[in-house]
N, CA, C and O of each residue as an XYZ file, in Angstrom:
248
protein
N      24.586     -5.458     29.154
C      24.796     -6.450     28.118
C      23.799     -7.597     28.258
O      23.737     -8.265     27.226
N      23.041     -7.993     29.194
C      22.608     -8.623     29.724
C      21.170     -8.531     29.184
O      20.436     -9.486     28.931
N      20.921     -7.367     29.064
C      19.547     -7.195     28.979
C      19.631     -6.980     27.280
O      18.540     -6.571     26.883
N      20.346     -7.097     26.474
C      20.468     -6.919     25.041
C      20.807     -8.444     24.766
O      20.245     -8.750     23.715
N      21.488     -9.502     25.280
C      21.289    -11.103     25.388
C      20.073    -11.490     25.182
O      19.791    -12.232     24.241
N      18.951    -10.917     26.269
C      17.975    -11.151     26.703
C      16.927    -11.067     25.339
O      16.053    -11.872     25.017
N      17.378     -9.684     24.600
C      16.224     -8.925     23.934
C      16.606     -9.894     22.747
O      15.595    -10.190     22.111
N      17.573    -10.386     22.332
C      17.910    -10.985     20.680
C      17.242    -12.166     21.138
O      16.407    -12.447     20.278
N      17.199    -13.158     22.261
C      16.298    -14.161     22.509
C      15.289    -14.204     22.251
O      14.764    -14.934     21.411
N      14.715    -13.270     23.061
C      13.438    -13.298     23.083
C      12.499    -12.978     21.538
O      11.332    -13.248     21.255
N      13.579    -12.301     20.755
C      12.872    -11.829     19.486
C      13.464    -13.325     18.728
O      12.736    -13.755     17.833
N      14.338    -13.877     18.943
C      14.349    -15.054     17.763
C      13.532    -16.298     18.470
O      13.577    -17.413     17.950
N      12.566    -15.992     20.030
C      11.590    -17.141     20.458
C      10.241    -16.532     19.128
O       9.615    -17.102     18.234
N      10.293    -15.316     19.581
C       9.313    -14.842     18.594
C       8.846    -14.953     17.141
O       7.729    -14.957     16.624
N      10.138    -15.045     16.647
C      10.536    -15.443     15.122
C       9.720    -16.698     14.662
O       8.810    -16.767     13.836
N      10.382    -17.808     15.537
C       9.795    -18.550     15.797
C       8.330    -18.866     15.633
O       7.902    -19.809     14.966
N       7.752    -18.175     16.162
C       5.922    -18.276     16.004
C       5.600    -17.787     14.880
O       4.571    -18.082     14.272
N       6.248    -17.186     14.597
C       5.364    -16.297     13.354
C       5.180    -17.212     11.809
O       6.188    -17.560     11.195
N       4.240    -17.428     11.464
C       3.472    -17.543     10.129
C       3.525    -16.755      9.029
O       2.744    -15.872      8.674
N       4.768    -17.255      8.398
C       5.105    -16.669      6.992
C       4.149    -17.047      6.003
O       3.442    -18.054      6.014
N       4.208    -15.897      4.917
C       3.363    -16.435      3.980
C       3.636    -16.912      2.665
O       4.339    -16.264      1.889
N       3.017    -18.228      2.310
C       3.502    -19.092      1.228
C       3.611    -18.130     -0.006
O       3.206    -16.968      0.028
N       4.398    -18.924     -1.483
C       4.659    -17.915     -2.302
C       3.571    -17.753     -2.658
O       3.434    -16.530     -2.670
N       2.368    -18.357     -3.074
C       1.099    -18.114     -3.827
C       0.914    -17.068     -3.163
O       1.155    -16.039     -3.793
N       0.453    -16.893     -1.743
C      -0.296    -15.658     -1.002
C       0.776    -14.670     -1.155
O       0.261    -13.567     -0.972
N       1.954    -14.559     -1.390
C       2.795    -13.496     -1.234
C       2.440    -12.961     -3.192
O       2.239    -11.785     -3.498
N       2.442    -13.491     -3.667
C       1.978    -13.393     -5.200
C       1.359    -12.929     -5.275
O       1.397    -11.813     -5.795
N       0.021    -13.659     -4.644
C      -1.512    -13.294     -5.389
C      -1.346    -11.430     -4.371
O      -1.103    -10.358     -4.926
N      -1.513    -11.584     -3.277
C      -1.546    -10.376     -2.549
C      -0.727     -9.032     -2.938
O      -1.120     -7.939     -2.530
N       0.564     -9.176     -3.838
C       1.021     -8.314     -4.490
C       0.312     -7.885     -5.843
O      -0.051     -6.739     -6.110
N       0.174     -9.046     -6.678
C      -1.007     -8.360     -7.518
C      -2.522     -7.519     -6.955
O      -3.431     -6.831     -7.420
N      -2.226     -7.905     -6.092
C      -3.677     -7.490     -5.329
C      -3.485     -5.834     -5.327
O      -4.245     -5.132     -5.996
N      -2.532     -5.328     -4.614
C      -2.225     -4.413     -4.370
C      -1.899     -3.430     -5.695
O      -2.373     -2.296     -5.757
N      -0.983     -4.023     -6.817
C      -0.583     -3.405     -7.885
C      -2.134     -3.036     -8.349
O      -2.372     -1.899     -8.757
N      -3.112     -3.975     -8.275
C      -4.441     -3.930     -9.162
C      -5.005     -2.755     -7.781
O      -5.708     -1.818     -8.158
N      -4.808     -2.812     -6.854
C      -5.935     -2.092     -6.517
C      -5.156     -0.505     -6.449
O      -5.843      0.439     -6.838
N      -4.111     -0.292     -6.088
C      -2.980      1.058     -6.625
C      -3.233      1.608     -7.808
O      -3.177      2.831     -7.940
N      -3.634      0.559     -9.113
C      -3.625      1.369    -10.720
C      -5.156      1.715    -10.319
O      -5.424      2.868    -10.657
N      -5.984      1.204     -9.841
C      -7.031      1.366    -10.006
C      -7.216      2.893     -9.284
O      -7.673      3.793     -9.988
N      -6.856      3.176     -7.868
C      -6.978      4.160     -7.318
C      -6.549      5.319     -7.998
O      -7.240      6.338     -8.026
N      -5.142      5.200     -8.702
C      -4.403      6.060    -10.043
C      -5.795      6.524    -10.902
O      -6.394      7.589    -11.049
N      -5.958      5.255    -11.343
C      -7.068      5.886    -12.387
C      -8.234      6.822    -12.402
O      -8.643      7.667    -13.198
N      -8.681      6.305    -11.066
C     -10.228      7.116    -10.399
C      -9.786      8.504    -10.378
O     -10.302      9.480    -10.921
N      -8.419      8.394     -9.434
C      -8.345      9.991     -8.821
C      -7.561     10.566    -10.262
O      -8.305     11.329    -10.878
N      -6.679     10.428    -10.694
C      -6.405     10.942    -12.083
C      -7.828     11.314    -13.576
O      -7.699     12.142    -14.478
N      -9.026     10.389    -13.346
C     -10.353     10.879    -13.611
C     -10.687     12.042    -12.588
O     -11.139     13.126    -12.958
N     -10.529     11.849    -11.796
C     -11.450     12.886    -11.309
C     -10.551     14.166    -11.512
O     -11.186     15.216    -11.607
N      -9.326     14.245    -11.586
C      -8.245     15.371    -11.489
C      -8.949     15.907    -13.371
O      -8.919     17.021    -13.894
N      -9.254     15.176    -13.676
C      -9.351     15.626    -15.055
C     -11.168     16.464    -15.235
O     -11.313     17.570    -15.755
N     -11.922     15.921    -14.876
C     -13.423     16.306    -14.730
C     -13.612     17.947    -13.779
O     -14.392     18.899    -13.764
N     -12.468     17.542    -13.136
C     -12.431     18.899    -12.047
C     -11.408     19.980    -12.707
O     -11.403     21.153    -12.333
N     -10.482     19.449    -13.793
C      -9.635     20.801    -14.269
C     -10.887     21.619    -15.509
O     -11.038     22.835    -15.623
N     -11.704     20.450    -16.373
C     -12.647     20.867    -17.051
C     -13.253     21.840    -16.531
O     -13.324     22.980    -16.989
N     -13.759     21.396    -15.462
C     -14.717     22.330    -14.806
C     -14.216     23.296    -14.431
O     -14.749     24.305    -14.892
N     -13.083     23.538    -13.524
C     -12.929     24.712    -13.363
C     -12.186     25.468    -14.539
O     -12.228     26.695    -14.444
N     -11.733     25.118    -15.275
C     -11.538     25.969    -16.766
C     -13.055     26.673    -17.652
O     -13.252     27.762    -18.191
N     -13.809     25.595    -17.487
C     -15.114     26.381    -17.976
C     -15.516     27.083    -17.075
O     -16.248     27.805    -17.752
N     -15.661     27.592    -15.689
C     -15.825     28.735    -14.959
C     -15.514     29.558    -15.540
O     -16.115     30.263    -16.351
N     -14.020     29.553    -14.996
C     -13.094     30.818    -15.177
C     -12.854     30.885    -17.159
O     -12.057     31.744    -17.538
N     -13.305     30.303    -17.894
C     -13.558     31.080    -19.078
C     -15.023     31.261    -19.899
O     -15.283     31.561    -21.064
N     -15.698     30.992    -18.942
C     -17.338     31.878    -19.824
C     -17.935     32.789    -18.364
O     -19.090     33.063    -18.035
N     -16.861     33.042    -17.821
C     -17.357     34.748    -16.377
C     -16.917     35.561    -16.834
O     -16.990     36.675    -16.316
């Protein structure tokens, strides 16, 4: 029991230090992510499309 006393301490000394982030940075950094997620969507969903072309025109003028 002693050593589980120990461990909730030591993690709420820890708590302690840590540097949350203000709402702007929690904001801006979620758009960040949504923008850079659609963007990745888009590329690889282009490319899923350039590559079904292609391999449809193979396999229908062999």
């Amino acid at each position: 029991m002693n050593k589980i006393t120990q461990y909730l301490k030591a993690s709420i000394e820890e708590m302690k230090k840590v540097t949350w982030p203000t709402k702007k940075e929690t904001y801006n950094f979620t758009i960040l992510v949504i923008s850079i997620s659609l963007g990745v969507a888009l590329f690889l969903g282009l490319l899923d499309i350039i590559f079904n072309f292609g391999l449809e025109y193979l396999i229908t003028n062999r």
